[in-house]
N, C-alpha and C positions, 0 to 999 in steps of 0.2 A: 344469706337472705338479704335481697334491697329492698330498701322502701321507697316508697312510691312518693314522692315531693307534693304537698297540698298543690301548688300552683310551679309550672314551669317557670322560671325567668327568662324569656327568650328574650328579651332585650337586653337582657346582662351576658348571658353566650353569644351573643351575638358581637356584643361589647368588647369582652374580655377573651374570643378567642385569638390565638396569638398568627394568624394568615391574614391577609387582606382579606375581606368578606364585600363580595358586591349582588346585589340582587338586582337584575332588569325585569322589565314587563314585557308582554308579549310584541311589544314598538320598538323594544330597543333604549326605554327610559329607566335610565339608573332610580334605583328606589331604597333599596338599600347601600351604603357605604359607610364600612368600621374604619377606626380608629387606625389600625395599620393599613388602611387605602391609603389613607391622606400622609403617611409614612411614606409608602412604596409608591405613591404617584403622584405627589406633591399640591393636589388637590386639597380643599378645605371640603366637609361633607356640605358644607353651604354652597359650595361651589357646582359642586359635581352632583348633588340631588335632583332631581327633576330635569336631567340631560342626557342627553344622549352616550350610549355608550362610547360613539367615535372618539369620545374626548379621551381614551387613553389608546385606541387603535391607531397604528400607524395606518397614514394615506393609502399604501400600496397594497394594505391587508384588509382593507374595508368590502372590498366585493364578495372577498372571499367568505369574513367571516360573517357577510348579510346573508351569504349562498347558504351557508351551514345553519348559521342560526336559523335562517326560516324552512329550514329540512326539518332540525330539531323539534321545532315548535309545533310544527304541522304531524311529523311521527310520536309526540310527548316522547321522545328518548334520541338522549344526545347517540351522535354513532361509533364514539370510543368508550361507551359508558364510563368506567370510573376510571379509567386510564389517566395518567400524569401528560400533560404535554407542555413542551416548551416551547412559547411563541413569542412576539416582538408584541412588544408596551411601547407608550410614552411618556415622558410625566408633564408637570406642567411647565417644566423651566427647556420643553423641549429633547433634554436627555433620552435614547433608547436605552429599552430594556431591555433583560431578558427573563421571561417568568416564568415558573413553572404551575400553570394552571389545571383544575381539576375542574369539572362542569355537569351541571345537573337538572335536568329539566324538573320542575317547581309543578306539582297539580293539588289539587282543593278534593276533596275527600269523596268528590263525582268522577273524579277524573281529570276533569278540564285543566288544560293548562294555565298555570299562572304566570309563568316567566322561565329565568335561567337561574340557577347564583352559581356564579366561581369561588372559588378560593387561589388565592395568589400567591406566591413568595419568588423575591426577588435571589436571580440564580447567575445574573451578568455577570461578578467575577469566579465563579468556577466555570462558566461554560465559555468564555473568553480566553483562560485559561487552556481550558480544554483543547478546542480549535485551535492554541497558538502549541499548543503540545503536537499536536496529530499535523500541523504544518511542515513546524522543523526536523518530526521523525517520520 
């Protein structure tokens, strides 16, 4: 049998979960960012709140992931739903990444959409690895 908690702490699981946790709005403005963001992308949440998601997208990945995100927003559902993907970061010292992200479209109890949140984890040296495995054999 579970019991039901008086009050959720969503700001302490939000806190203490152990992935980057990032929330955008329906613009593309970061709103939420934990404690392992500013780990995994070298951002301070002071930095990175109220900006633009571009600030951890690579250049070359921005068209693409504007195409997708404004798919998703406009259908309320991302189109890999909870599938893992692994895509290109950046942090702020410049460094690529490579992370393996999850994404979820965010709606208010009408419906409507409120944004996106990912979850991140930083996957550069096994998939560096990887590619230098499938190279050499």
């Amino acid at each position: 049998m579970t019991q039901e908690p008086a009050t959720i702490p969503w700001s302490r699981i939000v806190a203490d979960v152990a992935d980057a946790l990032i929330f955008i709005d329906p613009q593309g403005v970061i709103r939420v960012w934990n404690a392992p963001c500013e780990t995994l992308f070298g951002f301070e949440a002071a930095e990175a709140l109220g900006q633009s998601v571009d600030l951890i997208i690579p250049e070359h990945l921005r068209s693409a992931h504007w195409h997708g995100f404004e798919q998703a927003m406009a259908r309320g559902a991302t189109r890999h739903g909870a599938e893992v993907r692994t895509t290109r970061a950046t942090r702020k010292d410049g460094r690529k990444l490579y992370v393996d992200m999850t994404f979820s479209v965010v709606k208010d109890e009408r419906g409507r959409v409120l944004g996106s949140a990912a979850m991140a984890r930083d996957v550069t040296e096994r998939y560096l690895a990887e590619r230098a495995r499938k190279a050499g054999g």
